[in-house]
Every structure is written in C-alpha cells, then in structure tokens.
N, C-alpha and C positions, 0 to 999 in steps of 0.2 A: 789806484794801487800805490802802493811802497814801496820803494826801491832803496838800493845800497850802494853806495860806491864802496868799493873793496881797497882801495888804492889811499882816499881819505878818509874813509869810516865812517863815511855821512849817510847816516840817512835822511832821506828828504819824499815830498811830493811833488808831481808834478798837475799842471793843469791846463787847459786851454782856452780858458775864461775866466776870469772876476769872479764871476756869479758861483764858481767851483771852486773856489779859494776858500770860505770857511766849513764848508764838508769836509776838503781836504785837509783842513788846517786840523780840524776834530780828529780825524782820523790817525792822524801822524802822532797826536800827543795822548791818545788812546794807547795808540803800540810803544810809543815809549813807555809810558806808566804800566803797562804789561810786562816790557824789558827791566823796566825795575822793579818790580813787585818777584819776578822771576829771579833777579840775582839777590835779592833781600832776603826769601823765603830758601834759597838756593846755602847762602851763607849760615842763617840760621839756625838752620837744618843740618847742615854738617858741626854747627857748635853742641848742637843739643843730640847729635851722635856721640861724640867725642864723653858729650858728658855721662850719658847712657853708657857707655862701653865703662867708665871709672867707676859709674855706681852697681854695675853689672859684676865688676873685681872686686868692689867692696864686699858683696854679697856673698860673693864666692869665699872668700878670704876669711868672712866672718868678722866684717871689721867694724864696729859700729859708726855709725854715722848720720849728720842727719843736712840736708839738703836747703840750698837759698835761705840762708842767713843774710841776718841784714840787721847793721849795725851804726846808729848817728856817731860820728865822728867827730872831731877836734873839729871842723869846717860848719858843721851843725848838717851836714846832710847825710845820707844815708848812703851805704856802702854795701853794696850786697858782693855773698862771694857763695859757690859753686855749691862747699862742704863746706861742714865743721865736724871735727872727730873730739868726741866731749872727753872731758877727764878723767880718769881711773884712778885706782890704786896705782897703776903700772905707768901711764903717760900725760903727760900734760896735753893739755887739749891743742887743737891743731888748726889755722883759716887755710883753706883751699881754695885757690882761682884755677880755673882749668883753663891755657890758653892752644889755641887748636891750631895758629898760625905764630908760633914764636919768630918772628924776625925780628930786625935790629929796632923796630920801632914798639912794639909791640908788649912791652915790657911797660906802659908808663900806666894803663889802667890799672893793672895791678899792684904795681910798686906804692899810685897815692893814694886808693884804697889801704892798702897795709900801712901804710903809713899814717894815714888818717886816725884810724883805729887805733893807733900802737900805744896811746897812754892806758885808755881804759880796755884796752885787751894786752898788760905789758905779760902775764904769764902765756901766754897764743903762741904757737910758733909760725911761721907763716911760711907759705907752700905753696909752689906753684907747680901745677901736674902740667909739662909741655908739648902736645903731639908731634914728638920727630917721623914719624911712618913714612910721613908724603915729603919733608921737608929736615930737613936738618936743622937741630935750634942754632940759632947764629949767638956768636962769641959775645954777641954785643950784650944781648937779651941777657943771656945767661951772668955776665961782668954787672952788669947795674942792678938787680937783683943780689947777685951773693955783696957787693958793696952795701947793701942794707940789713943784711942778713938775712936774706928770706933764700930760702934753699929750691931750686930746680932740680925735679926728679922729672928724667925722661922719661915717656911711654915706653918705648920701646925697651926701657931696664925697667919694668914695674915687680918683676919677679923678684928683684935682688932687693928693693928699695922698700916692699914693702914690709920690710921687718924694721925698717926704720921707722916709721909710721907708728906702728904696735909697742914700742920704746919709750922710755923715759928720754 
C-alpha cells in the first residue's frame, strides 16, 4: 500500500523485507507519475477552457479570427500565441496570449514572445486576454506588460473591451 502523511506531505511505502523493496519501490513511482500526469492534464485543461470560452465570444461577437499562430522571432525560435485577429479596412491586425492564471510572475512568457516578434510584426498590437473569474490579475502582471505596450483586457470586462478589439 501507499500512504500519506498529512502533517509532512509524504508520500511513501512501507515494507517488511528487502525482497518487497523493488515492487514497492515500482509502485510508489507508478502513483507519483499518475499524480502528475493528473495535475499536468488537470492545468491544461483548464488553459485550453479558458481558451474555448475566448473563441466561443469571438464567434458570438462575429469577430474574425484565426487560432495558434506561430511566429520565428528575433531569437530564431518560434513563438506561438493563442489568436491573431487579421487586418481590415477598419483594424490593424492584433497577437493574443490568453493567460488563465495572471499573477505577479506570470506575465514573462508572454511579454518575450511579444517581444520577440515585435520588429517583424511592428504594425501587431499585442494583447493579453487575462482570466480574473477565479483570481484577481495582480498589479504586477498588469505594470510589466502595459511598460511595453501590450494592453491587458480582463475577462471579466470582455463586454466593454471588445469594441476595442473591432477598432483601429
């Protein structure tokens, strides 16, 4: 069996012979790799809602757009982002990361992606769709982003914001 202590957050095995030490041992690093496969698919899976729900309003809204772009950068590597809303007569075309957990750290994949990009996409305006629902975006996230120009539109204002979007 597998047990937990509650107290130090161990999990471990126990055994009563040598001979039950690499069964055991199998066993124990079986259920971790289920414990992580479990919060890997668990995180995923709430990104790729998040992102569902933006292309779900796009739809609704009638907003064109087209999804996983991906773009070699100044760096020489490849920079993928969520959206891109292409150019009109009416807007300049738009890069969109969707981040689903904005905290104070949270802001740096996005920021060297747009940055990377930023000579051979310099007409792009760059955009980050933040989910506040579960979380508050933090002061920070939001300050190191607009410091480069890339504008944060909260989920939670998508009603007001997305006439911006649709804009020159």
């Amino acid at each position: 069996w597998i047990n937990y202590k509650d107290k130090s957050g161990e999990v471990f095995v126990g055994f009563n012979s040598i001979k039950e030490y690499p069964e055991k041992q199998h066993r124990l690093i079986q259920c971790l790799l289920k414990i992580s496969d479990m919060i890997f698919t668990s995180k995923s899976k709430v990104q790729n809602f998040f992102t569902e729900d933006i292309e779900n309003f796009f739809l609704e809204k009638d907003i064109p757009y087209n999804t996983d772009a991906s773009y070699v950068g100044k760096s020489g590597r490849s920079n993928n982002f969520d959206f891109i809303l292409p150019k009109t007569k009416k807007i300049n075309p738009k890069l969109i990361k969707a981040v689903n957990h904005p905290d104070s750290n949270a802001y740096k994949i996005p920021l060297l992606s747009f940055l990377d990009v930023q000579e051979i996409k310099y007409d792009h305006q760059f955009i980050v769709l933040a989910n506040d629902l579960e979380e508050k975006i933090s002061d920070e996230f939001k300050e190191a982003l607009n410091n480069y120009q890339v504008d944060v539109y909260p989920w939670s204002d998508r009603e007001n914001w997305v006439k911006q979007l649709v804009s020159f």
